[in-house]
N, C-alpha and C positions, 0 to 999 in steps of 0.2 A: 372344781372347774379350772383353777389356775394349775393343778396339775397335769390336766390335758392339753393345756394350752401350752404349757412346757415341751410337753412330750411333743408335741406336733412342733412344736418352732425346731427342736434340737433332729428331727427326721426329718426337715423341711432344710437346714441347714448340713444335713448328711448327705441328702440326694443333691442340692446343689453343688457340693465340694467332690463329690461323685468318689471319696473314701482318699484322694489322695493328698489333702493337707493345701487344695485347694489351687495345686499348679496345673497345668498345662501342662500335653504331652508336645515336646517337641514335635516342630513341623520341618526340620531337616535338620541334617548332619551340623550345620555350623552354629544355629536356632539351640540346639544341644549342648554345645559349647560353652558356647555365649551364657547359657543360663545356669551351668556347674560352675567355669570360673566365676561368675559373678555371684552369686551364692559363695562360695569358696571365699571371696576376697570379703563378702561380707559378713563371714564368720556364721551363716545360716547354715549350718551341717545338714538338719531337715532336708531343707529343699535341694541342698548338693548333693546326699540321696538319695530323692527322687529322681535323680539324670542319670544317675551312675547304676554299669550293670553290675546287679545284686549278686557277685560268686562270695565266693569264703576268702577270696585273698584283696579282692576292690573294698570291700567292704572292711579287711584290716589295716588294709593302708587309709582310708578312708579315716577310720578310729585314728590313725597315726597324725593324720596329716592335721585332727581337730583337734589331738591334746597339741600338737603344734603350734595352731593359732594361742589356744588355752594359756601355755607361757608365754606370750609375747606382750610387749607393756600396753598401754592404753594405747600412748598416740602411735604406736606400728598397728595396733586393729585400725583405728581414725584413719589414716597413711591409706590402709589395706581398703579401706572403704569407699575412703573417696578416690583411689586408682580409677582410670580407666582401662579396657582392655584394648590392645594393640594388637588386632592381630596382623601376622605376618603374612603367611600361605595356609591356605584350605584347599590341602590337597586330596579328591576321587582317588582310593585305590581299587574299588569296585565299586559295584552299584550298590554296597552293604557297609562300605569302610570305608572311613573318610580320617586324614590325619591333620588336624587343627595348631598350628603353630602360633604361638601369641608372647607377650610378654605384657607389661602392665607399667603404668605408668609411675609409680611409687619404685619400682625397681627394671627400671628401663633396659637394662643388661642381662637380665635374668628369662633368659629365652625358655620357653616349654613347650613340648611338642604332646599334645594328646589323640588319644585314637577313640574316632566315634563310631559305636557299631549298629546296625540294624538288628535287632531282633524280633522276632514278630511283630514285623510293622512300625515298631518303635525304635527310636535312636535314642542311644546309651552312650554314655563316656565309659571306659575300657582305660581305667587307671594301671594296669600291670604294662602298660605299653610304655609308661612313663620308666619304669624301672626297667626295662630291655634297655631301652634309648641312651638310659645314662649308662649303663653298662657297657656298650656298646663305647661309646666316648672314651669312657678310662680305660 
């Protein structure tokens, strides 16, 4: 009996998390943003993830950007946590891309510019935009 009652809680808890770790698909371009940096600042790679679009190079800088946090001391995670996001300009480049300017409060100087994409329906953070950008600067 308590076997089935297992089974039904852990398919009853599948369907309400609807397979995706239990977030929320953004509801626009800046909603997108707002929810990868913060994820991101909170050291949740999961849920930062979840915002960002799934190619083979997002997804290595991605890896990059976690062993990143991964060597930083305790109180720069803390710092990184309790930042807030500042953003700067949310700029419409079409009605599918949007480019997110922000910087954080723990490192007030340190501007970044990310690019939110629409893909079927859904908004995505498009982390290769980040590495044009600075490219582009030097």
């Amino acid at each position: 009996m308590i076997r089935y009652v297992t089974a039904a809680a852990l398919a009853i808890v599948l369907v309400a998390c609807g397979g995706n770790g239990g977030y929320e698909k953004a509801t626009d371009a800046q909603d997108a943003g707002r929810e990868f940096i913060r994820a991101s600042l909170d050291g949740d790679y999961q849920k930062a993830k979840f915002y960002l679009l799934k190619d083979d190079d997002n997804l290595i800088l991605l890896k990059k950007q976690h062993k990143n946090y991964e060597g930083m001391t305790s109180a720069d995670k803390h710092s990184f946590s309790e930042a807030s996001i500042r953003p700067i300009e949310v700029t419409p480049v079409n009605d599918s891309v949007t480019n997110y300017k922000y910087n954080n409060s723990f490192h007030p100087t340190d501007t970044t510019t990310i690019r939110i994409v629409k893909v079927n329906g859904e908004w995505l953070v498009d982390l290769k935009s980040v590495i044009k950008m600075e490219t582009l600067k030097n």
